[in-house]
LUMRO-14355 format. One record per residue (C-alpha): x, y, z. Coordinates in steps of 0.02 Angstrom, whole numbers. Layout:
residues N
site east->X&north->Y&up->Z
...
This chain:
residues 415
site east->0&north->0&up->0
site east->143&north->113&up->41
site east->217&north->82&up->-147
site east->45&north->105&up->-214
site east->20&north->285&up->-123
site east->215&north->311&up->-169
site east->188&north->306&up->-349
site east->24&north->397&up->-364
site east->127&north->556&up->-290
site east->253&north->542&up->-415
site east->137&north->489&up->-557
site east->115&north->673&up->-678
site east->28&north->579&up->-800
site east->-151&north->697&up->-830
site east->-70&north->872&up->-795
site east->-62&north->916&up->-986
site east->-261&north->883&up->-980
site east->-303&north->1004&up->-827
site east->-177&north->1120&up->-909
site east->-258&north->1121&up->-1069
site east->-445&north->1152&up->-984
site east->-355&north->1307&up->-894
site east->-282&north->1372&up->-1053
site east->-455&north->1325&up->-1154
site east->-551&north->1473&up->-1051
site east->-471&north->1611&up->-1140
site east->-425&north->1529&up->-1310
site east->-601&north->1514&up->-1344
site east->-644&north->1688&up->-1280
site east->-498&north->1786&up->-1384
site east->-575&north->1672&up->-1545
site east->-734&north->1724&up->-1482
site east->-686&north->1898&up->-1505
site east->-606&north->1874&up->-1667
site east->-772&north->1773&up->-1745
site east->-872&north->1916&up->-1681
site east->-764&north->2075&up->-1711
site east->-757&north->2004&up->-1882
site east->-918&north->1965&up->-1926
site east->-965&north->2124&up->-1875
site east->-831&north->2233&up->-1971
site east->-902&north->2111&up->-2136
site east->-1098&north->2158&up->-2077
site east->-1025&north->2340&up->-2049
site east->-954&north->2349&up->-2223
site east->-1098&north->2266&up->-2310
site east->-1202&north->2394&up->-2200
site east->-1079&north->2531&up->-2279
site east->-1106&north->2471&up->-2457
site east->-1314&north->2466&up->-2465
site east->-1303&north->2659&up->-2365
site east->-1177&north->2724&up->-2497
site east->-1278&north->2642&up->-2645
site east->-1435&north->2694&up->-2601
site east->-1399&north->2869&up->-2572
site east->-1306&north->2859&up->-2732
site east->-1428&north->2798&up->-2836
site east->-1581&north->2952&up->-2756
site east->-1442&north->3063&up->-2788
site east->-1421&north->3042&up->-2960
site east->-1588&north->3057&up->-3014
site east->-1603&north->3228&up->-3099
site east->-1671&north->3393&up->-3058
site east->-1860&north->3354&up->-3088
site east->-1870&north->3219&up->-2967
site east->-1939&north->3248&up->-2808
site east->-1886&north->3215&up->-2647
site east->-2027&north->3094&up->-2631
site east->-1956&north->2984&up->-2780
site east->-1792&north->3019&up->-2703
site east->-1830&north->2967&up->-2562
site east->-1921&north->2789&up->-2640
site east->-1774&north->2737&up->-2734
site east->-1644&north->2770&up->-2587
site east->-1746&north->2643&up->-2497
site east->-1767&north->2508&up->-2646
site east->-1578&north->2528&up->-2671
site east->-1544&north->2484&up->-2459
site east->-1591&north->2304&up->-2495
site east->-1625&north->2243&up->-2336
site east->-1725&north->2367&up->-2289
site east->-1907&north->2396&up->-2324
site east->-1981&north->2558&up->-2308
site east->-2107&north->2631&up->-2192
site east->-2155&north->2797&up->-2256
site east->-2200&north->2941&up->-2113
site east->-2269&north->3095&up->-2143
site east->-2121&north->3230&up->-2152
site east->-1972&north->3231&up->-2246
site east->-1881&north->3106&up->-2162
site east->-1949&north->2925&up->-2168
site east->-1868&north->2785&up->-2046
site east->-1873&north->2612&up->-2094
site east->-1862&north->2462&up->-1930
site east->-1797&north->2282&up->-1964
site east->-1715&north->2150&up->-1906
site east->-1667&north->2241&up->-1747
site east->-1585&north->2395&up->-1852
site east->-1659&north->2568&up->-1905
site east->-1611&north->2682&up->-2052
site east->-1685&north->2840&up->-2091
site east->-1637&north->2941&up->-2249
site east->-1641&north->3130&up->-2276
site east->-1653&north->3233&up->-2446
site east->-1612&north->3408&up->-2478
site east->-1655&north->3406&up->-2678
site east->-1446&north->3385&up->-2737
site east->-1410&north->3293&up->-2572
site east->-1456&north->3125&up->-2500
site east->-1389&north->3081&up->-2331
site east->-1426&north->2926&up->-2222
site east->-1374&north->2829&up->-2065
site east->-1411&north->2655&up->-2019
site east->-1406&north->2569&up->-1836
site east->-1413&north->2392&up->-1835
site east->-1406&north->2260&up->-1674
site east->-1289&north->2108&up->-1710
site east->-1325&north->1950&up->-1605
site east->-1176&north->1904&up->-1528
site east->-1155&north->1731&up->-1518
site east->-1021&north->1737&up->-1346
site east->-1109&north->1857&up->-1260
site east->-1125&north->1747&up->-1113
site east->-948&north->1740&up->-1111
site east->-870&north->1911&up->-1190
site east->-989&north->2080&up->-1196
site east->-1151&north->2093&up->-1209
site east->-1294&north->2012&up->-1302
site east->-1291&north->2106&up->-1461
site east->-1149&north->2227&up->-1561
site east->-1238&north->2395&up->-1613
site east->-1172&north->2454&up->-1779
site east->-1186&north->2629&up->-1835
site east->-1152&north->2706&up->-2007
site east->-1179&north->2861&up->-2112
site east->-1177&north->2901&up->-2264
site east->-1211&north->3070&up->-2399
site east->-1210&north->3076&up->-2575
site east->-1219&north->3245&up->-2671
site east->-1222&north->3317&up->-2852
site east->-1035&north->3348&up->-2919
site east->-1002&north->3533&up->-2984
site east->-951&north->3558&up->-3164
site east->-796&north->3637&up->-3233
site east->-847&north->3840&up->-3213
site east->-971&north->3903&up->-3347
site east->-926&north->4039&up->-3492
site east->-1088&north->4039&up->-3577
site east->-1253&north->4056&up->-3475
site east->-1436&north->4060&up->-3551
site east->-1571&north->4115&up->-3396
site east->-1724&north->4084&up->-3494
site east->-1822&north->3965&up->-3419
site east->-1954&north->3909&up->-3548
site east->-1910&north->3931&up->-3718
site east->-1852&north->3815&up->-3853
site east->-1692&north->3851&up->-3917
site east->-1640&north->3964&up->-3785
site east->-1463&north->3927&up->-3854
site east->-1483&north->3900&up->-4048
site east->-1321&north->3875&up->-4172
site east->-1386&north->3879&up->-4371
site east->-1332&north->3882&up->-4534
site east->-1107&north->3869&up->-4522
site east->-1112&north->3962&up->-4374
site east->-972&north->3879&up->-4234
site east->-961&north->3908&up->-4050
site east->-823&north->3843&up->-3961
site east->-788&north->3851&up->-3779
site east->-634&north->3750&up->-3732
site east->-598&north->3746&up->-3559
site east->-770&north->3809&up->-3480
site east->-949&north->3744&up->-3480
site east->-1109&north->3775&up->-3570
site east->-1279&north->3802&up->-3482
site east->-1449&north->3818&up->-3521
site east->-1597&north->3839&up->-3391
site east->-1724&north->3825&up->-3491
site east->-1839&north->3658&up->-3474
site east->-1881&north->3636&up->-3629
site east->-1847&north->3497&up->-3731
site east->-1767&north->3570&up->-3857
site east->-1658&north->3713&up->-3743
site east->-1494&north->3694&up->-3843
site east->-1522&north->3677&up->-4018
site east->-1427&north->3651&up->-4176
site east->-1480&north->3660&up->-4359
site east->-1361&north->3621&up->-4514
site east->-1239&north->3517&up->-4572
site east->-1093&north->3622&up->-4519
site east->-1185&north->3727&up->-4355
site east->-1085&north->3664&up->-4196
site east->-1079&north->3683&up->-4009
site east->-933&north->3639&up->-3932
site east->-904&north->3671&up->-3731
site east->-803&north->3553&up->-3596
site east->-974&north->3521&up->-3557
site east->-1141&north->3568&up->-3572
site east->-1287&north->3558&up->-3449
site east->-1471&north->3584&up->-3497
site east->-1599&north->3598&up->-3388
site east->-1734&north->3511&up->-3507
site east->-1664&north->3447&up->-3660
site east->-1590&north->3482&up->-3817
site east->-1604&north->3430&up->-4037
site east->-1455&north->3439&up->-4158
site east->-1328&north->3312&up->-4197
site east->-1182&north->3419&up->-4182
site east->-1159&north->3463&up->-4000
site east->-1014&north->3401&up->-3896
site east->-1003&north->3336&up->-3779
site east->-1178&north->3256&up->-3769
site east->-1260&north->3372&up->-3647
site east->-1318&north->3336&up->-3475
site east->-1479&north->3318&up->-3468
site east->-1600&north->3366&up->-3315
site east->-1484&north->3472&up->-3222
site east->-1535&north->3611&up->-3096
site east->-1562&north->3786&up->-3166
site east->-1414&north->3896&up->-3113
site east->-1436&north->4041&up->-3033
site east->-1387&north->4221&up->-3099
site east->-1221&north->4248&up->-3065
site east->-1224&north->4446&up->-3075
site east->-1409&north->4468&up->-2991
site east->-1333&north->4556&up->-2850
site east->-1211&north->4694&up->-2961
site east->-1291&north->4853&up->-2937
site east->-1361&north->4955&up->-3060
site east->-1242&north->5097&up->-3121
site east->-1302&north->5266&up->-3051
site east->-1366&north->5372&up->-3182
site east->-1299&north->5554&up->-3213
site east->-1355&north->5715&up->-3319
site east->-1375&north->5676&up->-3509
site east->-1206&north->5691&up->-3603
site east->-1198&north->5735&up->-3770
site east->-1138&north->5628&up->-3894
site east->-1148&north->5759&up->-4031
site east->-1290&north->5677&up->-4105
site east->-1227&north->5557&up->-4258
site east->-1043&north->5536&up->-4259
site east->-1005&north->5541&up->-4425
site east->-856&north->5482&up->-4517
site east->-687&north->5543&up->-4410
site east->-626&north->5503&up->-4244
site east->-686&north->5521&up->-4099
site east->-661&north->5524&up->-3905
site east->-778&north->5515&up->-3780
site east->-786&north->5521&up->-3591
site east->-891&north->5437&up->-3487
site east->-1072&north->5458&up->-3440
site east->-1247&north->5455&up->-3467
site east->-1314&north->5473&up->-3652
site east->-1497&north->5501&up->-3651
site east->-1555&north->5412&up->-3824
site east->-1378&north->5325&up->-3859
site east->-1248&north->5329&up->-3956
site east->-1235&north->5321&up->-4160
site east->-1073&north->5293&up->-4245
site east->-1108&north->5326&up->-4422
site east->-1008&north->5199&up->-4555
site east->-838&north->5239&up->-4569
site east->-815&north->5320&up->-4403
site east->-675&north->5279&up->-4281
site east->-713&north->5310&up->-4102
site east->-633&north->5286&up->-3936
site east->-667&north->5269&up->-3765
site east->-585&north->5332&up->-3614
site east->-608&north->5205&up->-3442
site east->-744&north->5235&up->-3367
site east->-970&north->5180&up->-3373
site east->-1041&north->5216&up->-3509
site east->-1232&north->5214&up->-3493
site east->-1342&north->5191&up->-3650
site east->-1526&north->5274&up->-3567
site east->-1685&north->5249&up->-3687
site east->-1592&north->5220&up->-3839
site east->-1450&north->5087&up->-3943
site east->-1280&north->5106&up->-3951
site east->-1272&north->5100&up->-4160
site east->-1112&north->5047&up->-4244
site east->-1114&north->5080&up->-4421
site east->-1026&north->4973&up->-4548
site east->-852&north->4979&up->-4581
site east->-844&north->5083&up->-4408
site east->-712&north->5052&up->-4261
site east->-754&north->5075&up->-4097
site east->-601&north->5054&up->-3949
site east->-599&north->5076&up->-3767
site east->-496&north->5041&up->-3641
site east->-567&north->4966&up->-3440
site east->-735&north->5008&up->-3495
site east->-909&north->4967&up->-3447
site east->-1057&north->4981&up->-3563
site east->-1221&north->4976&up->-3485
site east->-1406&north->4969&up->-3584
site east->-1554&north->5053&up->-3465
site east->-1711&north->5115&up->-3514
site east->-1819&north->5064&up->-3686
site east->-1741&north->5017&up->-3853
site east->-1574&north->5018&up->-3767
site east->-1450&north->4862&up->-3837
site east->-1312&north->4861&up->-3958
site east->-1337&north->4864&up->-4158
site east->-1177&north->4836&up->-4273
site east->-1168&north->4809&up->-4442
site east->-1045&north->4741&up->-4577
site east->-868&north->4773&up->-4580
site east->-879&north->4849&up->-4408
site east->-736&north->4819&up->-4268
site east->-755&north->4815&up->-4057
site east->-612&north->4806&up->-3949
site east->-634&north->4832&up->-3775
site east->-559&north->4788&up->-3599
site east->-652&north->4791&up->-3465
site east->-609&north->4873&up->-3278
site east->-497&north->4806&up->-3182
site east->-559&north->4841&up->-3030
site east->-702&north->4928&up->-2919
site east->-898&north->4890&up->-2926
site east->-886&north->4838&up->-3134
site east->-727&north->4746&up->-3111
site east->-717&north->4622&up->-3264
site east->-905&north->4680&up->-3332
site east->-861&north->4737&up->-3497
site east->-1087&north->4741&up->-3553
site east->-1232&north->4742&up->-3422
site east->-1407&north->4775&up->-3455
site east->-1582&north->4812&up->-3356
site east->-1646&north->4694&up->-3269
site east->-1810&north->4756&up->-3241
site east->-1938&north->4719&up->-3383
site east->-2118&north->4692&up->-3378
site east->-2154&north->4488&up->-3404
site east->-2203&north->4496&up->-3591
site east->-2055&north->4629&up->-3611
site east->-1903&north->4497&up->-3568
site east->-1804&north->4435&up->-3734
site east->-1905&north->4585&up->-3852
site east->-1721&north->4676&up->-3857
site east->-1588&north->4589&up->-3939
site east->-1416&north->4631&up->-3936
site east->-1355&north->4623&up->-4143
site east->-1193&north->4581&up->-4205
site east->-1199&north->4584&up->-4399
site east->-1043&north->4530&up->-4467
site east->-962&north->4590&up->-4334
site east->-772&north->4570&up->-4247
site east->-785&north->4580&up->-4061
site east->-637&north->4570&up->-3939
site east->-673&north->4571&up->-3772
site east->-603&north->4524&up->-3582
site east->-735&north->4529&up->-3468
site east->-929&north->4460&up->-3453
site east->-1055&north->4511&up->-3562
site east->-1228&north->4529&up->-3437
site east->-1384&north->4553&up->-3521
site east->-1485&north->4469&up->-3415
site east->-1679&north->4507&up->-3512
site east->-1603&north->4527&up->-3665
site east->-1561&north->4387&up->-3823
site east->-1385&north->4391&up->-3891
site east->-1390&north->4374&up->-4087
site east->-1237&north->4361&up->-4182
site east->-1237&north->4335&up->-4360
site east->-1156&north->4356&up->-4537
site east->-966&north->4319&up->-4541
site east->-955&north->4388&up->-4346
site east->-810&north->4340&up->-4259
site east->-823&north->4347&up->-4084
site east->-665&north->4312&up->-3954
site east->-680&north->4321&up->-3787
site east->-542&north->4306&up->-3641
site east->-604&north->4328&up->-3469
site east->-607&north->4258&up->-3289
site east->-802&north->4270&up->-3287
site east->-950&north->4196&up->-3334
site east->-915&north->4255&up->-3523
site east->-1093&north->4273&up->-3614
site east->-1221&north->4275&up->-3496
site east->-1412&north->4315&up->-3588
site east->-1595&north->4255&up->-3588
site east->-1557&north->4181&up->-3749
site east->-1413&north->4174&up->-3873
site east->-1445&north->4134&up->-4057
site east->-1293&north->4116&up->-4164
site east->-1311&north->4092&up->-4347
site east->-1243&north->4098&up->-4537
site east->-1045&north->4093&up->-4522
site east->-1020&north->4154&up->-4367
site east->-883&north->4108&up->-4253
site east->-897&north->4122&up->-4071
site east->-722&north->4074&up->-3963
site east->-716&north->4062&up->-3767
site east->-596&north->4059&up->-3660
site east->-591&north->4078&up->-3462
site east->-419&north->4112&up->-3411
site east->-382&north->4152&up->-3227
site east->-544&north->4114&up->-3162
site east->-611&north->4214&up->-3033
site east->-630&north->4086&up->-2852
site east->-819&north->4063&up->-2858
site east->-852&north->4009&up->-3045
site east->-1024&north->3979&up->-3071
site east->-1039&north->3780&up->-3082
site east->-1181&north->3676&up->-3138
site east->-1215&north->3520&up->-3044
site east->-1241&north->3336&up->-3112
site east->-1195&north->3153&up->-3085
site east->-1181&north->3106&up->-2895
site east->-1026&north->3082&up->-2782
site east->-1009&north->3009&up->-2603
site east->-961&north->3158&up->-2478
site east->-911&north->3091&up->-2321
């Protein structure tokens, strides 16, 4: 019996087993962690993935949708969610222990999602379930900055190109606000519109546009709407018809306009220039100069007429209230008055550096016009432009000024 006792004190057979069960405790709880920590990052990301797709896919719907439809296809796109539609403008959706709730501001969709993970070891590590929390917001990218700009909001070919006539607008965009569906229009073989890109807010006809444009887009707002109007002064005489010689003139107010009979040669010291109840006439063959100058057209009848063979070249201020605004125009007109003046270039050449503003007026430029523009601004801005025969019409923004305007389109993630 003594041997027998001896040799069960000395026997370590069966330590390795209790070891092992001590060990076993937290082996299984740090693989506990890992299984859970890791399914939940996966269920996090998948989480991640139906947010940022559904508030992708509301986002990129265009500018007639409503929030409403918005709204709709942000929830089809969640997947696992079904929605549950309240009565305001943020709708929550409950299942499977989670909640998301999506909120639309027209160009932005943003979203979060809280979902309860069953946790397998939460008798042994935490608690019963892992909460899981994302966010997500989706929003409209901005366009390169825009050179041409047509406000009109209705009309069909609120930008037209016909005949030969060319526009071509490198490194800037093209917009149109008006909703109809045929806003930008071309008509001829050789017409052509050609812009880094072009948004419309309806549509547009014509085989020769490039890029395709951008259909559906938000109307942009008025870049200049907030320039004051210039301050008007005593009538200045122009000396009636300038007639063939040259000229000078000095700034200031000139009740009835200006007429520069053909063959005249006039220039223009800096300063506004105000045309009040009456066009500023350029006769043909005629040469009209000026250096940081503004021309403005208030009052009834007052736009710009030119005819063949005549020649603009102007720069505009370079600093003050009409920094850059080489033409601006009244903006107040009676409802059936907007687009009856139209600012004419008839085989015209037109050099200019800052933004042509005519906000209720149409831009026509025709003949063999040649138009060049160099600016940091919004370079043509109009309620509608029509460009026709062989005209040529070239853009270029150059130093743009640091708060373009932009149209938006397409849809990006923003957080």
């Amino acid at each position: 019996m003594r041997n027998l006792l001896r040799r069960f004190h000395t026997d370590c057979h069966g330590h390795f087993a209790v070891i092992a069960s001590i060990a076993a405790v937290p082996i299984i709880g740090a693989a506990g962690i890992a299984l859970v920590y890791g399914s939940a990052a996966l269920q996090r990301a998948e989480l991640q993935n139906s947010l940022d797709a559904a508030v992708l896919a509301a986002t990129s719907l265009g500018y007639s949708a409503s929030d409403e439809e918005r709204l709709a296809i942000a929830y089809r796109h969640a997947g696992f969610l079904k929605p549950k539609f309240g009565s305001d403008i943020e709708w929550k959706a409950s299942v499977q222990n989670g909640q998301k709730s999506f909120l639309t501001d027209g160009t932005v969709v943003s979203a979060s999602a809280e979902l309860k993970m069953p946790n397998l070891f939460g008798g042994l590590i935490g608690t019963d379930f892992v909460d899981l929390k994302v966010e997500a917001r989706a929003e409209k990218q901005e366009s390169e900055p825009i050179c041409l700009l047509a406000l009109d909001d209705t009309s069909a070919g609120s930008v037209s190109v016909y005949g030969n006539a060319t526009v071509n607008a490198p490194n800037c965009t093209a917009m149109a606000n008006s909703k109809h569906r045929h806003a930008v229009k071309q008509v001829g073989r050789n017409a052509e519109i050609r812009a880094l890109r072009i948004g419309i807010t309806g549509s547009s006809s014509g085989e020769n546009i490039f890029p395709t444009p951008i259909g559906d887009v938000h109307p942009v707002k008025d870049p200049y709407e907030d320039l004051p109007n210039p301050k008007l002064g005593s009538c200045a005489s122009s000396k009636g018809k300038l007639s063939k010689g040259v000229f000078v003139l000095e700034p200031g107010t000139y009740c009835g306009g200006i007429s520069i009979t053909p063959g005249a040669t006039v220039h223009l010291l800096p300063g506004i220039y105000v045309m009040l109840d009456g066009p500023l006439i350029i006769g043909a063959n005629s040469i009209l100069s000026g250096d940081e100058v503004t021309l403005a057209f208030f009052g009834s009848g007052s736009t710009l007429n030119s005819s063949s063979g005549s020649q603009i070249t102007l720069s505009s201020p370079k600093s003050g209230t009409y920094k850059n605004i080489q033409f601006i125009s009244d903006r107040i007109r009676a409802p059936g008055k907007i687009g009856e003046e139209v600012f004419t270039l008839s085989s015209t050449t037109l050099v200019y550096d800052g933004a042509m503003y005519l906000p209720e007026q149409r831009v026509w430029v025709k003949g063999n016009s040649r138009v060049t523009i160099t600016t940091p601004e919004v370079a043509m801005v109009a309620n509608r432009f029509r460009f026709q025969d062989a005209s040529d019409v070239s853009i270029v923004q150059d130093d743009v000024i640091p708060t373009p305007s932009r149209f938006r389109y397409a849809a990006r993630l923003s957080l």
